[in-house]
N, C-alpha and C positions, 0 to 999 in steps of 0.2 A: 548016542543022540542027545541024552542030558546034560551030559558034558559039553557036547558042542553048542546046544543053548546056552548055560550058562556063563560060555567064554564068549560069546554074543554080546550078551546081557551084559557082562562088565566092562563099565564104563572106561577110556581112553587114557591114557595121561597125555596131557600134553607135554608133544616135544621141547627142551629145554632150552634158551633161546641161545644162541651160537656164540651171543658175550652177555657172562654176568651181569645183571645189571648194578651189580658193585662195582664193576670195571667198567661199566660205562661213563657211571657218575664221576668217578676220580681219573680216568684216562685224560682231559683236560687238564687238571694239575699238575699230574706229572708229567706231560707233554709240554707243558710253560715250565716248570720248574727247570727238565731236561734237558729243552733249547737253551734256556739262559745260564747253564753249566754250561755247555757244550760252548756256546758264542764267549763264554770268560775263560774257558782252557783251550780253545782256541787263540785266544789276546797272551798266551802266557802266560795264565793261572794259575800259581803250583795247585794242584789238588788237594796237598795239605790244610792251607788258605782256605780254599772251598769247602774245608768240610772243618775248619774254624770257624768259618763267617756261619755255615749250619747253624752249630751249636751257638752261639751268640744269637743266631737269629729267635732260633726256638726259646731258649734257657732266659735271655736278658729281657729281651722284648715281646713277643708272641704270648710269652705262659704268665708274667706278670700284668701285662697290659689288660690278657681278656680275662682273666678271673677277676680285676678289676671295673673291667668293663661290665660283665655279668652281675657283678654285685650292683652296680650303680642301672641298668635296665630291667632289671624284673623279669619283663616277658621275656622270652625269646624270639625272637625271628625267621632266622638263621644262620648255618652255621658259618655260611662264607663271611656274614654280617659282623659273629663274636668276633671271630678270626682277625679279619680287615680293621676295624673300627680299636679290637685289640691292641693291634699293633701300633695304632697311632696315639693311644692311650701308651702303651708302653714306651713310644719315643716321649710323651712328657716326662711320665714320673723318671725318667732314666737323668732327665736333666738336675731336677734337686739331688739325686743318687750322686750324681758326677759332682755336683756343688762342693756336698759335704764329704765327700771323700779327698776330693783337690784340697779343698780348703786345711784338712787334717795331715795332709802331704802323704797320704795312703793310698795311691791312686792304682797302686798294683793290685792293693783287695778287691779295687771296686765291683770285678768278678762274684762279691758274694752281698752287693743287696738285693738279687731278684730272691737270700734266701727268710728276708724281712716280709714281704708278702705273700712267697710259699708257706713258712711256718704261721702266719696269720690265717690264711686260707686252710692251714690244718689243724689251727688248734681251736680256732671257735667253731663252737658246732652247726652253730647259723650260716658260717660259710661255707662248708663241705659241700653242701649239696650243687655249687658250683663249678667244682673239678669232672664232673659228668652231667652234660645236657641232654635227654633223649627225647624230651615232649618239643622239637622244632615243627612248630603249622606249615612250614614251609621249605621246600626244597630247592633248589637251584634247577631250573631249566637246562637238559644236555645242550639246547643252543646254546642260551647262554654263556654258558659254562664255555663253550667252543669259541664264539665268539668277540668274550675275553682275553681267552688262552692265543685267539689270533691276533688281537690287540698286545698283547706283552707281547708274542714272538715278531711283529714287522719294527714294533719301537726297540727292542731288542737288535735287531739286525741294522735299524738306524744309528744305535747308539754304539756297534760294533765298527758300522764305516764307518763312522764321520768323529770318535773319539778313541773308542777301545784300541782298534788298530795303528790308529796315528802317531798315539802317545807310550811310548814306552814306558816302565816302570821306574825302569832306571837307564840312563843314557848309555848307548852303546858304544860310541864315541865322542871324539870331539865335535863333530860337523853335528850332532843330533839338533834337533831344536824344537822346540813346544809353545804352546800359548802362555802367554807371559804371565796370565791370572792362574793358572794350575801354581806355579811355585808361590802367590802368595795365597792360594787359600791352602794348600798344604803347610806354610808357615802358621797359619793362624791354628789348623787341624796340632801341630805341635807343640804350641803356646799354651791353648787348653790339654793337650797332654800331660805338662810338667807344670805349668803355674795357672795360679789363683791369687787374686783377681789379675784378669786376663789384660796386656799392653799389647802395642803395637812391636812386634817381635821384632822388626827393623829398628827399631829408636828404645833400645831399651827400658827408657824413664817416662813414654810416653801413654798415657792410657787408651782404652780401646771404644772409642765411643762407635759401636759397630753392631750389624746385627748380626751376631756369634753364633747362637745356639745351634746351627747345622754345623758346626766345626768341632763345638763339643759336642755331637753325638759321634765324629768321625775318631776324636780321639776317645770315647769310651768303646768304640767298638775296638779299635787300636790295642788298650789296657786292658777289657774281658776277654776279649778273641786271643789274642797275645800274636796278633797280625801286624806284619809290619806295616807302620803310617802312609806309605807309598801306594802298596797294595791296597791298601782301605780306599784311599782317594782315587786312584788314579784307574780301579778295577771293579771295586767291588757295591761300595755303598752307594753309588748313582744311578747303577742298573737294577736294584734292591728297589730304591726308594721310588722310582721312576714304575715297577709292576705293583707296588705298594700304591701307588694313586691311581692306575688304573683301573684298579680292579675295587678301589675306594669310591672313584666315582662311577661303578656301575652297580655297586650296591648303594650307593647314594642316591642314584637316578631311580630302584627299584625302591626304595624305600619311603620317598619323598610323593612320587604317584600311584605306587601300587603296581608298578606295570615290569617285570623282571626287562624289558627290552628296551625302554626308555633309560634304564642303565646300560645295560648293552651298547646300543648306538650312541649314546653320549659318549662311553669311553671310545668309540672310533672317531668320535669328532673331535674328539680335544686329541687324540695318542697318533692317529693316523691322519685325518685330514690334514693336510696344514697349508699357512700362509697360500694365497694366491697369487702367481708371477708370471711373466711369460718371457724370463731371463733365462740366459745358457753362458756362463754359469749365473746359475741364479744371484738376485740380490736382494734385501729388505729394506724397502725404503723408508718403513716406519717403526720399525723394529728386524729383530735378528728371529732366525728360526727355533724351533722349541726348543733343537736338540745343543742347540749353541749353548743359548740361555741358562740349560740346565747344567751344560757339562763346566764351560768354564767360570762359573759361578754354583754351587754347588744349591745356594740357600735357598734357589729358586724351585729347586723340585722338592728340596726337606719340605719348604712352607707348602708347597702346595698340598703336601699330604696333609698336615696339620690342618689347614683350611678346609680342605674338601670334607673333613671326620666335622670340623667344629659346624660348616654348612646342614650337614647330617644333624646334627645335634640342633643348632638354631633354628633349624625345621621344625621341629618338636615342639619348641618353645613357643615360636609365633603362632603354633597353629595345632591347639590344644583338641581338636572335634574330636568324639567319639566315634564316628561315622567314617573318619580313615578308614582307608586299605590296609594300612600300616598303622597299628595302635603307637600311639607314641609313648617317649621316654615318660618313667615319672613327673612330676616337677620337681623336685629336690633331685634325682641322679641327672635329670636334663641340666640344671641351673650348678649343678657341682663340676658336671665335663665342660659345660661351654668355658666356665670359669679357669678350670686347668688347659683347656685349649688355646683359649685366651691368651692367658700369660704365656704359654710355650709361643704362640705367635706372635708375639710382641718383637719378640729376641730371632725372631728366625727370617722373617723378611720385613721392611719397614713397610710394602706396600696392602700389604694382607688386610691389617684390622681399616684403615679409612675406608677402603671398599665395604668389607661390615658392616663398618656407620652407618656409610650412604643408604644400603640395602635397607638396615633395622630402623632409618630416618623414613625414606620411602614408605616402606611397611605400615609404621606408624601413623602418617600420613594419612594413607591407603584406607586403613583401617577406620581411624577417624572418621571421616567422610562417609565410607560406606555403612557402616555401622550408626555412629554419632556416639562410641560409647571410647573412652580412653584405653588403650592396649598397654593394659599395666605389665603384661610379660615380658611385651616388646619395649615397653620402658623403661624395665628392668634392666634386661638383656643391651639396650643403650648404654645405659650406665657401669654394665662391667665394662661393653667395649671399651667407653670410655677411659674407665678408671685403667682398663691396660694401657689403653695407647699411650696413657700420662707417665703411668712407671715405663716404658718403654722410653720416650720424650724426656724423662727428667733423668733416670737413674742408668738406660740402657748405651741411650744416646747423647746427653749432655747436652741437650738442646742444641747438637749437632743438627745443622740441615742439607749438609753437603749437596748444597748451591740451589736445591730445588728451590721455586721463585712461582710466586704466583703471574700468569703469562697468559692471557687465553691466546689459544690457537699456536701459542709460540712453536712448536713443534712443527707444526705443519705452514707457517708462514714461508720459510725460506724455500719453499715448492712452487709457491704460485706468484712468487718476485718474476715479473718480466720487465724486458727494456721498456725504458718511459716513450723509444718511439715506436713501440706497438696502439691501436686504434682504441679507445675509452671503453671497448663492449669487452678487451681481449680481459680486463682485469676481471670483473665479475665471472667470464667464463671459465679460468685462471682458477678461481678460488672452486666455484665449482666443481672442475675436474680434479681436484686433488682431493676433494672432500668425497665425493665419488670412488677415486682411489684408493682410498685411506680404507673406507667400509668393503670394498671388495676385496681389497689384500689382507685386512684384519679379521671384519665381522661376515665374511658370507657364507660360516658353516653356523653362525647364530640365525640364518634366514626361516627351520623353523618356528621361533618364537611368532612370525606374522600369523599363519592361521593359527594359531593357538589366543592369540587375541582376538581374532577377527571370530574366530568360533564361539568365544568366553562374552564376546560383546563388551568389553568392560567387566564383567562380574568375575571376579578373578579369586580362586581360593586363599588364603591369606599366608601358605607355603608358595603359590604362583605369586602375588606376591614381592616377597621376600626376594625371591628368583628372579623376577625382574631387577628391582629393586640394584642388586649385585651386577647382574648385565648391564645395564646402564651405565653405573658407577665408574666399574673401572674405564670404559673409553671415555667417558665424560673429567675422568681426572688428566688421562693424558694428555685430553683437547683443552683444560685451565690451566695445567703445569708445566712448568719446563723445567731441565735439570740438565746440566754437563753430560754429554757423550747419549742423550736418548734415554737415561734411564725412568724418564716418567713412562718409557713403555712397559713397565713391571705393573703398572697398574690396568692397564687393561688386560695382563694375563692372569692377574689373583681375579678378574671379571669373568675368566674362561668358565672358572669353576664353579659359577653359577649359571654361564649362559649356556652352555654345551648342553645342560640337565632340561633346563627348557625348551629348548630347541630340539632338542630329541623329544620329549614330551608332543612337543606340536606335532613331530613328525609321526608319533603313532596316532593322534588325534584323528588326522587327515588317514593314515593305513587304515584304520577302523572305518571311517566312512565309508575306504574303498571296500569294504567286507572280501578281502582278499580271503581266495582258499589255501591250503597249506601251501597247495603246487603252483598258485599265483606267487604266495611270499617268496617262495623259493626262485621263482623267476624274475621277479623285481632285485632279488639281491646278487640273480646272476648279471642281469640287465645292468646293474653300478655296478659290477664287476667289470664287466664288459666296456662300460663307456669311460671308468677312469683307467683303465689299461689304453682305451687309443686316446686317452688325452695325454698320459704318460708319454705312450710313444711319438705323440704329433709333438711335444714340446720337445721331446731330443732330438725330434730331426731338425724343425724348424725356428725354434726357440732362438734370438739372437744378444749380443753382448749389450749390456748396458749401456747406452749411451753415457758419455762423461762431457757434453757440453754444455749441461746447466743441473739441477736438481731437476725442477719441472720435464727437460728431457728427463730424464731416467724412468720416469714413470710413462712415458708414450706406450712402452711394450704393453704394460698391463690396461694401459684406456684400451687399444687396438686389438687385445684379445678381448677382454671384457666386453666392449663394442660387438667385434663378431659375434661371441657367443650369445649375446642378449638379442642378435638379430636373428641367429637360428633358431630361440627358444620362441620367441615372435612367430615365426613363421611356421613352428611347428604347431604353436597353439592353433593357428591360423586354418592348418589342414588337419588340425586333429578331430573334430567333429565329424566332418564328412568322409574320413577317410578307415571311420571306426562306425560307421551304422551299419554293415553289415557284421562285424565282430563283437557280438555279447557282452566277451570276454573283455574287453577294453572299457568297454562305457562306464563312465562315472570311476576311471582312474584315471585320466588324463592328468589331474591337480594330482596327484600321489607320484605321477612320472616326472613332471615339472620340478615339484622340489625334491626329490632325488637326485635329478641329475646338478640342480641349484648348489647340492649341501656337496656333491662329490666332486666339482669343479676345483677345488681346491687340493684335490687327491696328489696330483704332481708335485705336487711343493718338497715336501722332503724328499721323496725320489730324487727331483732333480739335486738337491742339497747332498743327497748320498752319490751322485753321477760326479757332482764335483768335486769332494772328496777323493772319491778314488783316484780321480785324474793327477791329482797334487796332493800325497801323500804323506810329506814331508817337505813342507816349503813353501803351503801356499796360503792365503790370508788367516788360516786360524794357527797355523805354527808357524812363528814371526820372529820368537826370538831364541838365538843360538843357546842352547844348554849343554857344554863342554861336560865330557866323564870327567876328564881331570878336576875339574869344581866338582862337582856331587861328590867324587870318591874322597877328596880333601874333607866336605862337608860331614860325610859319615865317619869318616875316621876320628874327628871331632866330636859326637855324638858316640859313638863306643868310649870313647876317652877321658870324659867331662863328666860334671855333675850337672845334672840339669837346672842346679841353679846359676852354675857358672853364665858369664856373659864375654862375648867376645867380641873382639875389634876387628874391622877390617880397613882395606885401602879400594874396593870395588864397590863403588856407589851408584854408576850410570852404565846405563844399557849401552847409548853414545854419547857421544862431547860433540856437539852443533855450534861452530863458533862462540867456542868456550860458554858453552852453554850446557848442563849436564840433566840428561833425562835420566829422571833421579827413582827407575821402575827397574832396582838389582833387588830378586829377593830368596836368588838361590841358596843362599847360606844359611839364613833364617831357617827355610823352607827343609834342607836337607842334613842341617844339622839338630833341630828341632832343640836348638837355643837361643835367645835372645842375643843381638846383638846392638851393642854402643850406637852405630847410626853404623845402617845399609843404604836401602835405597829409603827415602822419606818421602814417597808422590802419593803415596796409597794414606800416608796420616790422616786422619780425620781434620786438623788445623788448614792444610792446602789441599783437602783432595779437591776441591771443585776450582782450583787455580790452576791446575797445570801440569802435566808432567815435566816441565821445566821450572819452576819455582826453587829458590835457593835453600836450602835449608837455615829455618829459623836462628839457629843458635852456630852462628859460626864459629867464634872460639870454643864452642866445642869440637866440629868440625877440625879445627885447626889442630886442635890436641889429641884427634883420634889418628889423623894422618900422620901428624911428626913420629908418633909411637914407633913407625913400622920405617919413614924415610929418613927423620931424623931423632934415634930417640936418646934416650937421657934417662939416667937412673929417677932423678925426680919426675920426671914427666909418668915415667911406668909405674911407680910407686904411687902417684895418685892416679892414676885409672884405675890401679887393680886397689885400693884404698877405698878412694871415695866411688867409684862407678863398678866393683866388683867385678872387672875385666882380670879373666886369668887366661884367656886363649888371644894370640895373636894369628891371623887366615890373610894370610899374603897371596893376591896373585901376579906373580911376576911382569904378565904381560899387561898389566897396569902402570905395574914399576916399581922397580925392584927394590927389595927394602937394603936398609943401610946394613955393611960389614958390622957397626957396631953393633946390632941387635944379636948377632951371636953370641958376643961377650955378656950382653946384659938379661936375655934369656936363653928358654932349651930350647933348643929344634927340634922338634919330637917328629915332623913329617914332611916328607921331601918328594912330587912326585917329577918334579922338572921346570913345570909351571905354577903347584904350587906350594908355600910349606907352610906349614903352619907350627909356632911358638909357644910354646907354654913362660908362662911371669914367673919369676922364683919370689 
């Protein structure tokens, strides 16, 4: 009987929960890490490759960036924070690493400066205590955490149709063919592989007034990893960089308000929402979609990561209270990263820091006014922007401006051109409706930022702010600028990366009012589940082609949807009152369902961009131009065979000849042999880029004398190329035109594959 009391008496254990809550916390990582292995050995990844790019990732960037980063922040955070923020610290310092290594022509060590900051980290004893952080205040939410990890796996599986899959590594045949920008940002990723200071790999003697720095981080990963150049570009570092700012800016969005899900939703507004259309196949009439942007310009998602860490960081600066959520940086490690992010910015997209400006102008401003006292941080932090944009502008760029023009509205003028005999009221509606356009297709996952003002009344934190300040900015540059081919829309996308974080902000602002319970939250996010799945599926049924009879048509689709949906949303506000006073449960969310479905309207957009894709797989507006095996194979064979100082000639300069007119965009050679050549294609030059893909090449007797080399050449003529212009490879393609019998006498034929051979100079 004692016994059976005192086995009474002792108290229960609880049962153990049925997953670790160790496996709970990291189950998201490895489930984003997992998908985005699986989706690039799916694309034809060797796994060797993958488990290179690993080791680079941890070894180069990851372990020097955040022990750097830790030294320069004090507190801690959190750990996804060191991590992320790490890493974008790590792509700067990698860049002086890559400098002084090129520079030294040692570019195969470069492998060993992450062991310049390891042994510093271990040999003063003031650093150590940074190699292990345990006192984090703060942990990552399993939503969160989920949340993100679903954000890397949809942009994942976008950047798997619409590029991974498209573009082979290496051409399979002669018929293959690719986006014509892949073979010259892969030229440039080879440029910075082998020389210092960087040219224009098409025009050998030409310099590079360009924004590089995302090309030299593709060829250090190239030289650490010891991954082939193709692999790096065309697999690995865009899908890398691309869950690198995702998950940057949902620590950025958690950091800047305090609230872990205002980073959350932000990273689905900028990674998953996108562009608003009501095309099949879709179209952008004021820009192209993210995954375009990113893939066949690579610089676009490098800067972004650098931006969204340096955002994080300027945060800090503007907006010093004690009274954060988030204790901020130092001032001196705040004012030392912005500085190093800074200048990595400079060089990595031109459109990055003038948005900064704008914001830290704004701010300043702001501050001003509502204070009455001078924001010397923020005037501070001015004056570095400043002083980068100048060494960018003077030393980067060469006072290059390739063509941008100051224009207002230029961009969006030829939309709302109608015939002169339409009626005097049509032009003012005219402008209107395109300007209408313009924010619905661009900014209506920024919608929002309105109750968050409308809440703040004006009294705005001096991090909100700032945040403004960037929102603003960038679509306000692309509606003063204008530039060749659309690219003043790069500035409203370096605006993303502050308006997405506020605009998420607003949107918990409004959740909070609605005092949602867990199993409301949960219903609201089944609810935009639910309603951008039948917006997905009503645009693939109904969705129809572009019209092509004026610009201003083209945009009818998106008034005519935009239209509808503003008149359902009307009408629903209309019966939401009275059709929710028996349902508790509803009242006083009605504004919280409103801009839900506002911010998820936009949700079809890269769906449809990935519907079209698969349809035209090979062949359709984003692979346009032919890339023949027999060229690449010629071009590598060149590249095993050569010094990489060597410099080579060819007779392939234009894509086509248009009444003897030559589109002068050849840069497979460049690109696949990763050497310089005498003159390729010359449209991409900094001197003509905003003139033309048909513009002649500047210097034609030089022209004259890289041709004759191959149709007519002559022992003196060979003798000074490979003399004065350091040509020792001659890359003939036949079906250009065939080079002279005499060039066998006067050089080697080292390679022959039918169509092409290619020459070595004695």
């Amino acid at each position: 009987m004692t016994a059976t009391l005192r086995e009474v008496a002792r108290p229960t254990r609880p049962a153990p929960p049925l997953v670790p809550p160790a496996l709970r916390r990291w189950a998201p990582l490895g489930a984003a890490v997992g998908y985005v292995a699986v989706a690039l050995l799916a694309a034809d990844t060797s796994p060797l490759d993958l488990l290179r790019y690993a080791g680079y990732l941890l070894w180069a960037l990851i372990l020097p960036g955040t022990l750097v980063y830790r030294a320069l922040r004090r507190r801690p955070h959190t750990l996804v924070e060191d991590i992320t923020m790490g890493a974008a610290v790590g792509l700067v310092l990698e860049l002086p690493a890559w400098a002084v290594f090129a520079a030294l022509d040692v570019g195969g060590w470069l492998w060993l400066w992450p062991t310049m900051v390891v042994g510093l980290f271990l040999g003063v004893p003031g650093l150590r205590r940074h190699w292990l952080v345990r006192d984090y205040p703060s942990r990552a939410p399993v939503g969160w955490s989920w949340t993100v990890a679903g954000a890397v796996g949809f942009f994942t599986t976008y950047l798997s149709v619409t590029f991974l899959q498209r573009n082979p590594v290496l051409p399979a045949s002669d018929g293959t063919r690719q986006y014509l920008d892949l073979a010259y940002q892969l030229s440039l990723a080879g440029e910075a592989k082998h020389q210092f200071p960087l040219h224009v790999p098409q025009v050998a003697a030409e310099p590079l007034d360009y924004h590089w720095f995302g090309y030299a981080h593709m060829a250090a990963t190239s030289l650490i990893g010891q991954i082939d150049l193709p692999v790096v570009a065309l697999r690995l570092a865009i899908p890398a960089l691309c869950a690198a700012a995702i998950v940057l800016t949902a620590v950025l969005g958690w950091r800047v308000s305090g609230r872990p899900y205002v980073g959350a939703i932000a990273a689905v507004l900028f990674f998953v929402i996108g562009e608003t259309n009501f095309t099949d196949p879709v179209n952008m009439p004021f820009g192209t979609q993210a995954s375009f942007v990113i893939w066949h310009g690579m610089s676009m998602i490098y800067s972004w990561v650098l931006l969204i860490a340096l955002v994080a960081v300027l945060a800090d600066v503007v907006d010093r209270r004690a009274d954060r959520p988030v204790p901020p940086l130092p001032r001196a490690g705040a004012v030392v990263l912005a500085a190093l992010l800074m200048l990595a910015s400079s060089g990595a997209k031109a459109s990055s820091l003038p948005v900064v400006g704008l914001a830290l102008a704004v701010t300043a401003v702001a501050l001003l006014v509502t204070t009455r006292r001078i924001p010397w941080a923020v005037v501070v932090a001015g004056l570095l922007t400043g002083t980068a944009q100048l060494f960018a502008t003077a030393v980067l760029y060469r006072f290059q401006a390739y063509g941008i023009k100051a224009a207002p509205f230029g961009g969006l003028e030829p939309y709302w051109t109608i015939p002169s005999d339409r009626p005097g009221w049509a032009g003012p509606l005219a402008v209107a409706a395109v300007l209408g356009a313009f924010l619905v297709n661009m900014q209506l996952r920024v919608a929002g930022v309105v109750p968050l003002l409308l809440r703040r009344r004006g009294r705005l934190e001096p991090v909100q702010w700032f945040l403004l300040g960037g929102t603003l900015a960038g679509p306000a540059l692309f509606l003063v600028l204008d530039q060749p081919g659309g690219a003043q829309q790069y500035f409203t996308r370096a605006g993303f990366s502050f308006a997405v974080v506020l605009s998420a902000w607003g949107y918990v602002l409004v959740a909070d009012r609605a005092r949602l319970t867990s199993r409301a939250r949960w219903t609201v996010g089944l609810a935009a589940l639910g309603f951008a799945t039948v917006l997905v599926l009503f645009q693939l049924r109904y969705a129809t082609p572009p019209p092509n009879t004026s610009l201003f048509d083209s945009l009818r689709p998106l008034l005519w949807w935009a239209g509808g949906l503003a008149l359902l949303m009307v009408l629903a506000v209309g019966v939401w009152r009275p059709a929710t006073q028996g349902i508790a449960a509803l009242r006083g969310r009605g504004g919280l369902l409103l801009l839900t479905a506002v911010l998820v309207v936009g949700a079809p957009g890269l769906v449809m961009d990935m519907a079209k894709s698969a349809r035209s797989p090979n062949g359709g507006a984003y692979t346009n131009v032919p890339l023949p095996k027999s060229r690449v194979d010629a071009a590598r064979w060149t590249r095993e065979h050569s010094a990489p100082g060597d410099v080579l000639a060819t007779n392939a300069h234009c894509l086509v000849v248009t009444n003897g007119w030559c589109d002068a965009r050849s840069f497979w050679l460049s690109a696949y042999a990763e050497r310089r050549v005498l003159v390729e294609g010359w449209s991409f030059a900094p001197r003509v880029a905003a003139l033309g893909a048909y513009t002649p090449f500047w210097d034609q007797e030089l022209l004259r004398r890289n041709d004759a080399a191959i149709s007519a050449p002559t022992e003196a003529g060979l003798r000074e190329l490979r003399d004065r212009y350091d040509v020792r490879w001659l890359v003939v393609d036949r079906q250009v035109g065939r080079e002279s019998l005499e060039l066998r006498r006067l050089a080697a034929l080292r390679y022959d594959n039918g169509r092409m051979a290619v020459y070595q100079l004695r």
